[in-house]
C-alpha positions in Angstrom: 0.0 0.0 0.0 2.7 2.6 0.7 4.2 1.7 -2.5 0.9 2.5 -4.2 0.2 5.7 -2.3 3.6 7.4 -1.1 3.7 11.0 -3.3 0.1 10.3 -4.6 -2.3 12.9 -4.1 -5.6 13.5 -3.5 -8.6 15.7 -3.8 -10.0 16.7 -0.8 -13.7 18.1 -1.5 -12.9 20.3 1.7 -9.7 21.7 0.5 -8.4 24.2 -2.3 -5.3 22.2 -2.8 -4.9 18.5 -3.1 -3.4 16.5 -0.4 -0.1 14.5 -1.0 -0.2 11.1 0.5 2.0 9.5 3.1 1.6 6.2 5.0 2.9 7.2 8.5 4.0 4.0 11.5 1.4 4.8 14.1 2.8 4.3 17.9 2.7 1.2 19.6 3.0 0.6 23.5 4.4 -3.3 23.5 6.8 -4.9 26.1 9.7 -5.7 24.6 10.9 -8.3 27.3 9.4 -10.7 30.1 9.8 -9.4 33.7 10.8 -12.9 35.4 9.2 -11.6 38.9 6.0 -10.7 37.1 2.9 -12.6 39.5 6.1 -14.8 40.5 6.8 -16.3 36.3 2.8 -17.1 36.2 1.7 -15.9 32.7 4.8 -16.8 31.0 5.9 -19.9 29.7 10.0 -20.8 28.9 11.2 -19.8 25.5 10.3 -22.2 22.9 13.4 -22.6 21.7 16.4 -20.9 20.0 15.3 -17.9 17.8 11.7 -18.8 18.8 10.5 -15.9 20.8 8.3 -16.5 24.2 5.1 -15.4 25.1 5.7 -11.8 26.8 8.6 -11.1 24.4 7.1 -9.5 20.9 3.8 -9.1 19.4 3.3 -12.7 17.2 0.8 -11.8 15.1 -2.1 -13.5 16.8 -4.7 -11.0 15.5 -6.4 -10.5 18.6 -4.8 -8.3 20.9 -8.7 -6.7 21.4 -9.4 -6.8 24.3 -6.2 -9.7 25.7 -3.3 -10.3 23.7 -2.5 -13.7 24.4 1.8 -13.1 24.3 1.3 -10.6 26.9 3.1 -8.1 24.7 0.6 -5.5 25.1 0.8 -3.2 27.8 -1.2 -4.6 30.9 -1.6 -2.3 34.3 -0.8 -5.8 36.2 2.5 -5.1 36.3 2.3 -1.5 38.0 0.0 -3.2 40.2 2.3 -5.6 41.3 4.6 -3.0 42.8 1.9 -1.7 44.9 2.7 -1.6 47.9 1.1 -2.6 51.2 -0.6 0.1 52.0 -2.5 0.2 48.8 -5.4 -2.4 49.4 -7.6 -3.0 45.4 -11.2 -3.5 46.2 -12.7 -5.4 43.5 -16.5 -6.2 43.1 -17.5 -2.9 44.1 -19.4 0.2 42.8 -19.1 3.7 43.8 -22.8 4.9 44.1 -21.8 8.1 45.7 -19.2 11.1 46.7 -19.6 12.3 50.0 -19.6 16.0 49.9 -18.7 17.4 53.8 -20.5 20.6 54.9 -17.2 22.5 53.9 -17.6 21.6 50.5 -14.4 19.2 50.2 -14.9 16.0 49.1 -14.5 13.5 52.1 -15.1 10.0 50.9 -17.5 7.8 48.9 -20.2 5.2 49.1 -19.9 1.8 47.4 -21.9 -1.3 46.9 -19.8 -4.7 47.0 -21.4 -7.9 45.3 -20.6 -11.6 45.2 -20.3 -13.0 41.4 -23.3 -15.0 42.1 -25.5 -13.0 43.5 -27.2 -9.6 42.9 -27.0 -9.1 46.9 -24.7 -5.8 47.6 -23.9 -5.0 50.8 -23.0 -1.1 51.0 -19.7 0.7 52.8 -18.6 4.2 53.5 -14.9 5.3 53.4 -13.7 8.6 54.4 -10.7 10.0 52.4 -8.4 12.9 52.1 -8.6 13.1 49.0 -10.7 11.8 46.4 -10.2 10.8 42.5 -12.6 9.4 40.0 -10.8 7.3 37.3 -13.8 5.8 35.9 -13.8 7.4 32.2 -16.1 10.0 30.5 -19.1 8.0 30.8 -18.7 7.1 34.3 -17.5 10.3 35.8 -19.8 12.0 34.7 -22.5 9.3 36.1 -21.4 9.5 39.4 -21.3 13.5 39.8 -24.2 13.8 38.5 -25.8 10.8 41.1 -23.8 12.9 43.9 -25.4 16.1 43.0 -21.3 17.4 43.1 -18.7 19.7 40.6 -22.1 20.9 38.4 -22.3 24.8 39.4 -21.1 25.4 35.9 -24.0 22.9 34.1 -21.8 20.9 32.5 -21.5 17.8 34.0 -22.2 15.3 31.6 -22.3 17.7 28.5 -20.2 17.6 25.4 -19.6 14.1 25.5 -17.6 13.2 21.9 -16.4 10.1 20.3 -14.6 9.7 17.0 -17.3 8.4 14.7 -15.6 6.2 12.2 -16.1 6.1 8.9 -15.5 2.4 7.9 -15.0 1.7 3.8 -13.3 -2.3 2.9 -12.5 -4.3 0.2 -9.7 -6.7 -2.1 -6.5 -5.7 -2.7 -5.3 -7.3 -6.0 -2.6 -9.4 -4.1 -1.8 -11.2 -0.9 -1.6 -8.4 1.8 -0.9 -11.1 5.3 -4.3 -9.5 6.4 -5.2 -10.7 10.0 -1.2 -10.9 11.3 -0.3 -8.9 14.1 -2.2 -6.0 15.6 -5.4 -4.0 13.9 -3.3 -1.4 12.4 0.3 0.1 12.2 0.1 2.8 9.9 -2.2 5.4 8.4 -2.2 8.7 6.5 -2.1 12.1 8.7 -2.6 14.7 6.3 -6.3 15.3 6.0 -6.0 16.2 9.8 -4.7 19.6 9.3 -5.5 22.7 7.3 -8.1 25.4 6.0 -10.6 22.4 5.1 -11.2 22.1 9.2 -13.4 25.6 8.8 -15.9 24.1 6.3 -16.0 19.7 7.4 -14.3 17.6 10.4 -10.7 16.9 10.1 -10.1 13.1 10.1 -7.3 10.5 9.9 -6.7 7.1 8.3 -5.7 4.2 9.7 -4.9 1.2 7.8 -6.5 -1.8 9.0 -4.6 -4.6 9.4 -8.2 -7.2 10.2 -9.7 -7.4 7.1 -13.3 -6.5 7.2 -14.1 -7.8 10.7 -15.1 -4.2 11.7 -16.9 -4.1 9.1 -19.2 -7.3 7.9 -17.4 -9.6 10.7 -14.8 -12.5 11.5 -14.2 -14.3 8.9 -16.3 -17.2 9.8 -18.7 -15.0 8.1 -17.1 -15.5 4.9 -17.4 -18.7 5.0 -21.1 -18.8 5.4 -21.4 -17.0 2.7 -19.2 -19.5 0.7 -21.4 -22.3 2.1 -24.3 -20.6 0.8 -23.3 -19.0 -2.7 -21.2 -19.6 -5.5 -21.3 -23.3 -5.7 -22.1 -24.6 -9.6 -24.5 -27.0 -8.7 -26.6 -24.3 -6.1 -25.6 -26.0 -2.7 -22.1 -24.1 -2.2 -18.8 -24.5 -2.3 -17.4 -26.9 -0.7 -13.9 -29.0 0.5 -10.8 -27.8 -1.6 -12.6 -24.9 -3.8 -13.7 -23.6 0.1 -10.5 -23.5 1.3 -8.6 -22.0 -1.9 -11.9 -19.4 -2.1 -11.6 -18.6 1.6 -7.7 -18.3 1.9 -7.9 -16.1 -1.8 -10.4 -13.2 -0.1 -9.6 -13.1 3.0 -5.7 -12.7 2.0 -6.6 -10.0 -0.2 -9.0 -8.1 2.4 -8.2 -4.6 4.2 -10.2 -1.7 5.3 -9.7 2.4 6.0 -10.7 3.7 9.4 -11.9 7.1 8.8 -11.8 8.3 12.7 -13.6 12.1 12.0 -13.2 14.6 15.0 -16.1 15.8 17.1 -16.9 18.9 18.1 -17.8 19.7 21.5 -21.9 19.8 21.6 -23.6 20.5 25.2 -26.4 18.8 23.9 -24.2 15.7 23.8 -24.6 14.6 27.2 -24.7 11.5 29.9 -28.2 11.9 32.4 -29.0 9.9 34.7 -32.8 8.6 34.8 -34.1 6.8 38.1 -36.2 4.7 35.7 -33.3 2.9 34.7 -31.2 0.9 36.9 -28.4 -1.7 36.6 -28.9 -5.2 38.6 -27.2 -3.4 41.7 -30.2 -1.1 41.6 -27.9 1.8 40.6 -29.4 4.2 37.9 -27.6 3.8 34.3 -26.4 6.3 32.5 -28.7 7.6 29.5 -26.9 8.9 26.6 -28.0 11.9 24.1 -25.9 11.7 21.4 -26.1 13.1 17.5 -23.8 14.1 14.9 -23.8 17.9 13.6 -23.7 18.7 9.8 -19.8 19.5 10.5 -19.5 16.1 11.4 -21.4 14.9 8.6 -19.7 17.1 6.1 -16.1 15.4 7.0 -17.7 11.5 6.9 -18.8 12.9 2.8 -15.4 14.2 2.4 -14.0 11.3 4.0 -15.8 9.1 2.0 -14.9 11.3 -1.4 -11.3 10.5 -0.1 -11.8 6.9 0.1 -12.8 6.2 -3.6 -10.0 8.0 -4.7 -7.5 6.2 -3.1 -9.1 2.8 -4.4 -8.5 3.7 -7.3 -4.7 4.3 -6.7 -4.8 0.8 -5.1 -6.3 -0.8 -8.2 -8.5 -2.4 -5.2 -12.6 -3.9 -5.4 -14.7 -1.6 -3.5 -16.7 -3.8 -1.4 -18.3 -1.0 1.1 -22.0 -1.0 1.1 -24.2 1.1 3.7 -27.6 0.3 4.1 -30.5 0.7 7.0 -31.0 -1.2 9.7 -29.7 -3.6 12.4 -26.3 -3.5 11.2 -25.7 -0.1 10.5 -27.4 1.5 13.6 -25.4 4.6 12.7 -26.6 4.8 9.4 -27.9 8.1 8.1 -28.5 10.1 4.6 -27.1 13.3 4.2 -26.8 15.2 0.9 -28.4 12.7 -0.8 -26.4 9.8 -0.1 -26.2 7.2 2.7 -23.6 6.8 5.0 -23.0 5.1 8.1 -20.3 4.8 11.0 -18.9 2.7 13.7 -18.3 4.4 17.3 -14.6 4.4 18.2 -15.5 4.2 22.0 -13.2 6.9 22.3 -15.7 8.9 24.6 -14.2 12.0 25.6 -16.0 15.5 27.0 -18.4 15.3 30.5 -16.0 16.7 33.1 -14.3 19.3 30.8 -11.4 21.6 32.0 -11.5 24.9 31.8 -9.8 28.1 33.0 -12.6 29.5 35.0 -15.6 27.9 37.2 -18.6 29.5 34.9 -18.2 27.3 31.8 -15.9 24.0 33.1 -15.9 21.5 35.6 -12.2 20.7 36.2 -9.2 23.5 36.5 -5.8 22.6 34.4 -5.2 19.8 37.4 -8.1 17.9 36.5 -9.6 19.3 40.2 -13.0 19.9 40.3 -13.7 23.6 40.6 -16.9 23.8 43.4 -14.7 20.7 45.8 -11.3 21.0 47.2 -9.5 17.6 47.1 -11.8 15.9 44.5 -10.6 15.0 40.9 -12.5 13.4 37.6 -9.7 12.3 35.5 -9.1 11.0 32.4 -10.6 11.7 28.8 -13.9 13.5 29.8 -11.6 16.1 31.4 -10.7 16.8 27.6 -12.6 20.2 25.9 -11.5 18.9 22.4 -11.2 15.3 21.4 -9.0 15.9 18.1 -9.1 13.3 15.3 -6.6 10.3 17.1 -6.8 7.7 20.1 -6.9 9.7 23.3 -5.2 7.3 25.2 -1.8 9.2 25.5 -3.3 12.2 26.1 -5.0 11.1 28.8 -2.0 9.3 30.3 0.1 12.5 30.1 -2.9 14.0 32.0 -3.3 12.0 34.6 0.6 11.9 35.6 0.4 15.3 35.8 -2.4 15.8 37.8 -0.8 12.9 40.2 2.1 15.5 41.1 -0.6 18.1 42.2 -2.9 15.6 43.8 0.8 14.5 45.9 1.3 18.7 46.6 -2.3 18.8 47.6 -1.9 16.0 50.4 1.3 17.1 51.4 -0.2 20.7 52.0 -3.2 19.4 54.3 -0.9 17.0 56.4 1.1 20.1 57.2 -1.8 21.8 58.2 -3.3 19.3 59.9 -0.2 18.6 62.0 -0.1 22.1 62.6 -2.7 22.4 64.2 -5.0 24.6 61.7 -7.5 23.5 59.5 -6.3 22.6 56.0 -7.1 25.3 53.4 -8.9 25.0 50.5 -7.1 24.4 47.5 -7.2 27.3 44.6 
């Protein structure tokens, strides 16, 4: 592919200028060696043999590092959690139902309900806490403020949730591509992400797809129901050696472009919560409003415009197809034409940070503005979402904020041990 598209260019309905093509390596977070004292060697077996890489080594291509990659390659948290020391104690089987708000205003513990797997039963706890920090994403963050009545003085708890809606278009490449070996993508193109187009449609990047059309239409088991179904000469199928050489020819040749189209922030975009609705611990789910705008829409068409294009520098079959119903619950007609999109689960917005108490919920530490000593971290902190994975973002984030949460604890021992009450934090 970067043979066939390297110094190509293409015509970008948003754009004055056409857009030169480069296939860019996207960044990967794999271990590159076994940690021998890792849950004392469970998890990894010996090496296999000389030149024969071990589980926990390298990425081996299994094609299904979502959501475990069997090698252990992939970064885990288990590791950072084994370091924990022992005065970190993991609850697990447990659900926050509430922030305890003191009559100060600071945040001074939370409410949870534990469970048993087998039973629905929960039992509920209080713990008191210096400090408090919700690390449950957008979606849940925002869930739990809003349940605790806390950090909404500005009205935006829960608003301007965003996602990247992707754009999905597949098909056959005229040769072998090794489609299904290693992880879902390496590499993409970067340059529609950038420019005077953002004014008039979404900014969006490509990423390759390295699993065929799984995203798409499904494993390839699906293929080959089709294949038992269709094609056969005499009606019933096909059948032994022509399935297996049919089979191994398409799914070979399949790939797909991930169109992932930036979001704007929309405060009608929002989590609620709804007492009507309630999970089997009897806490209320969140309910999600959620729409694209005709910006949006506007970069999926040009996105889409983009995609012919460069199937027709690949020489490749055009197999994308977009039609109403089950399948396609994102599925909508704009300009005349369908369309129809994936969600990234990317969720970002909720809890966003801001410089001033009237129009965000968090300050540049990820602190909630209205209570001293509680923070929502993570991707709902995030006013823009931008057109890539968040995940990095959000790391960076959140070890940031840890060094203010650390000078916030610090401060409030002092105090404490001083004698005076501990002062609220700016």
């Amino acid at each position: 592919m970067t043979k066939s598209l390297n110094g190509g260019t293409i015509r970008d309905p948003g754009a004055n200028d056409p857009v030169r093509l480069r296939v860019v390596t996207t960044p990967h977070a794999r271990n590159g060696l076994p940690h021998p004292s890792y849950d004392d060697g469970a998890g990894y077996r010996p090496d296999p043999g000389p030149g024969q890489p071990g589980p926990g080594t390298l990425c081996q291509g299994h094609a299904s590092c979502v959501p475990i990659c069997p090698s252990q390659a992939k970064y885990t948290p288990l590791k950072t959690q084994a370091r924990w020391g022992s005065s970190v104690t993991l609850v697990t089987r447990a659900v926050v139902t509430r922030v305890r708000i003191g009559a100060d205003g600071r945040a001074a513990g939370v409410d949870y309900r534990s469970y048993r797997d087998d039973t629905t039963e929960a039992v509920t706890h209080s713990v008191d806490a210096d400090l408090v920090v919700l690390a449950a994403h957008a979606i849940e963050n925002a869930k739990l403020l809003l349940l605790s009545g806390a950090a909404n003085s500005s009205d935006q708890v829960g608003r301007n949730l965003m996602d990247h809606p992707v754009l999905l278009t597949w098909g056959l490449m005229p040769q072998q591509v090794g489609a299904y070996r290693g992880p879902g993508s390496t590499s993409g193109l970067e340059g529609f992400r950038f420019g005077a187009a953002r004014a008039r449609r979404a900014p969006f990047r490509v990423e390759i797809g390295n699993w065929g059309w799984t995203w798409a239409t499904g494993p390839p088991e699906s293929r080959v129901a089709e294949f038992l179904g269709t094609g056969g000469s005499d009606g019933r199928g096909i059948l032994g050696t022509e399935l297996r050489r049919a089979l191994g020819d398409q799914v070979g040749r399949e790939f797909a472009f991930q169109f992932e189209v930036e979001q704007e922030a929309d405060p009608a975009n929002r989590v609620t919560v709804d007492p009507r609705h309630r999970d089997a611990l009897g806490i209320p789910r969140p309910v999600i409003h959620y729409d694209l705008s005709d910006y949006v829409k506007r970069g999926i068409a040009a996105a889409k415009a983009v995609s012919d294009q460069l199937f027709d520098l690949l020489g490749a079959e055009d197999h994308t197809r977009f039609e109403q119903g089950p399948d396609w619950p994102g599925y909508f007609e704009f300009e005349g034409r369908p369309y129809a999109y994936r969600a990234a689960g990317h969720g970002a917005g909720t809890h966003i940070m801001g410089d001033s108490p009237l129009t965000s919920v968090v300050d540049e530490w990820q602190r909630c503005w209205d209570h001293p000593y509680l923070y929502a971290v993570g991707c709902g902190s995030m006013p823009t979402v931008a057109t890539s994975n968040p995940s990095l973002t959000m790391a960076a984030l959140a070890l940031r904020s840890s060094e203010e949460m650390h000078r916030d604890l610090l401060g409030r021992r002092r105090s404490t041990s001083a004698g005076h009450p501990a002062p609220l934090a700016s």
